[in-house]
C-alpha positions, 0 to 999 in steps of 0.5 A: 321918132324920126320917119327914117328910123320907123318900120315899114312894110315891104311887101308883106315884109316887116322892115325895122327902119327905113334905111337900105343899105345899096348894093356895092361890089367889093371883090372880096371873094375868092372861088367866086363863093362867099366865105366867113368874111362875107358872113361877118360883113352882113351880119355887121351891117344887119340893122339896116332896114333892108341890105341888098347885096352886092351884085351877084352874077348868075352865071359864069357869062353874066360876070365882069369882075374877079372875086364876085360871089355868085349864084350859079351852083351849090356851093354857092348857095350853101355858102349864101344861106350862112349869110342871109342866116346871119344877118336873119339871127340879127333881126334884118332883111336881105335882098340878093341883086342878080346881075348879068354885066353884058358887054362889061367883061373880058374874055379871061373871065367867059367860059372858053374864052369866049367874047362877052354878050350884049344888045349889039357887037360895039365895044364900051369904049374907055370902060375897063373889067376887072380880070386878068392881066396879061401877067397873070395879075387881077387888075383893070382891062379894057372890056373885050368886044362883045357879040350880039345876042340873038333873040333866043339867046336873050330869051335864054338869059332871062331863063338864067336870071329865073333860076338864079332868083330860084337858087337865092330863094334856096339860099334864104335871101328874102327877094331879089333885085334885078340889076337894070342900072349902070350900063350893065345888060339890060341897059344895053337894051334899054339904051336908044344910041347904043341899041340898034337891032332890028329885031324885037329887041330894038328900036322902039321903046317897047321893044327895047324894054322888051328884055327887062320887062320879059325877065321881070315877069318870069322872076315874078312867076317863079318867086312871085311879084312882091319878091321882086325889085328892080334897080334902074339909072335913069339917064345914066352914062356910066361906061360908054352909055349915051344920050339919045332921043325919046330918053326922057319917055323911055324911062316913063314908059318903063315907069308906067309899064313897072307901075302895072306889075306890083313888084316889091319895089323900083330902086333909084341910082344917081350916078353923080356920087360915082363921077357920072351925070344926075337924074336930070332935075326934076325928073325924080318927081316925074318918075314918082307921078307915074310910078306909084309903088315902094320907091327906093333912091340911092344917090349922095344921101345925109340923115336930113336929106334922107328925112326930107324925101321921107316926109315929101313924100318923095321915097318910101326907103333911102338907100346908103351905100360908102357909108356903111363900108366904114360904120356897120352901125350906120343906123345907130350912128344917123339916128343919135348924131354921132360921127359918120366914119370915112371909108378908105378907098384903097382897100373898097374893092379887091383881095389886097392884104388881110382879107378883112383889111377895110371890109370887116374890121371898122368898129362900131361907134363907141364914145369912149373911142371919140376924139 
């Protein structure tokens, strides 16, 4: 049997497979609490190794787009437990992604209107929210010009993300991920050219690992280490994300600094799939030397490519992401060799039409209906 499609052990979790099925924000909940759409949407998917779900805000503060299942009061948390239960009665495993978008907001979507928060008070330039247009219409805006904020308000965040990771565990996901990638809050700390505190939150690398590394061990004493994952981007540029100096060792410092810390596992995003720059060639294997523990990757994945880092050694798990949108049963699908399915990209995110249109009505493979 192909390495892929073999079990493995996450932490004390049995895996059936070694795919993971990546985070991916679809907008398709409405209250912000998921409903039986949301159920049938994991449950389809639920012979992935491990799903990890879309990014799920943990407060009102941390959310960017309308339509996003969060986790911050019970209602919440009642409606989660009918998913993680779900896709349980199919055999699979579920991560819950926290998420906290920092600056990545609009004032239409923060409690009294308020500005968004971030590292510092600079604007993502060009980089758009999705929230509520002036007519009164969900749409893309411009995100708002967020304030700084203060050390206690950081440590305050932290507490935000701790009881979040407490209502996932209530709601029956199985760990948490830590949502450290793609320009959202903790990588306005991380980042050098954005961060310009002077505080112990900025400057040297240290400091601006500070927030992430913080969060990281107060989730890890509430839940406890191998229920925790995090999600990083190296040298990503997503939404108004720079390059600057010492980028290289930040991210092997933070590697070396994760390596000590016995999480469940470090998740991998390559934003060259999304229309941004890749991991710099060669880096990947840099990361790896310096972190030692369960590594994941999600970038532009084939069957054979996910194979060939199984077997160098490279990553312990793939993760897939637009190719489950459009095969519930990508897993049967890679491992027979039958027909990967396009998704639709007009129906990816949103409440457009039928609130299943593109989200849980693509079939499962069958013979029978190939061309």
């Amino acid at each position: 049997m192909s390495i892929l499609f073999k079990s493995f052990d996450l932490a004390g979790i049995t895996l059936a497979n070694r795919v993971v099925m990546a985070p991916m924000t679809r907008a398709r909940a409405i209250h912000d609490v998921p409903d039986e759409h949301t159920v049938l949407y994991y449950a389809q998917r639920a012979s992935a190794g491990l799903i990890i779900s879309e990014g799920i805000p943990i407060s009102r503060e941390g959310c960017g787009y309308l339509f996003n299942p969060g986790l911050y009061n019970d209602e919440q948390v009642h409606a989660w437990r009918r998913v993680t239960d779900a896709v349980h009665a199919k055999g699979g495993r579920i991560f819950a992604q926290l998420w906290h978008v920092g600056r990545m907001s609009h004032v239409s979507l923060q409690p009294d209107g308020g500005a968004p928060v971030s590292s510092v008070a600079t604007v993502a330039a060009n980089s758009k929210a999705y929230a509520w247009m002036e007519k009164g219409q969900p749409g893309p805006v411009q995100a708002s010009p967020p304030r700084a904020l203060s050390a206690c308000e950081v440590q305050r965040v932290t507490a935000d993300f701790v009881c979040a990771a407490r209502r996932a565990m209530d709601a029956g996901f199985d760990g948490i991920e830590l949502h450290g990638a793609n320009g959202y809050l903790f990588e306005q700390f991380l980042n050098g050219a954005l961060n310009t505190r002077t505080d112990a939150y900025g400057g040297p690398i240290a400091n601006r690992q500070r927030f992430l590394l913080e969060t990281l061990d107060a989730l890890a004493a509430e839940i406890g280490n191998h229920r925790v994952g995090v999600r990083l981007s190296p040298f990503g540029r997503l939404f108004d994300m720079h390059p600057y100096a010492e980028e290289s060792d930040t991210w092997l410092s933070l590697a070396s600094a994760l390596n000590e810390r016995g999480l469940a596992y470090v998740h991998l995003s390559d934003q060259l799939t999304i229309g941004a720059q890749a991991i710099p060639q060669g880096f990947a294997s840099q990361f790896r030397k310096t972190y030692r523990g369960t590594l994941i990757a999600a970038g532009g994945f084939t069957r054979d490519l996910a194979e060939a880092a199984l077997e160098n050694g490279d990553l312990d798990l793939v993760a897939f992401g637009r190719p489950f949108i459009a095969n519930p049963d990508l897993v049967a699908r890679m491992q027979n060799r039958w027909p990967i399915s396009e998704a639709d990209r007009t129906t990816f995110y949103g409440l457009n039409g039928h609130p299943g249109q593109g989200y849980t009505d693509y079939p499962a493979y069958h013979k029978s209906n190939a061309n």
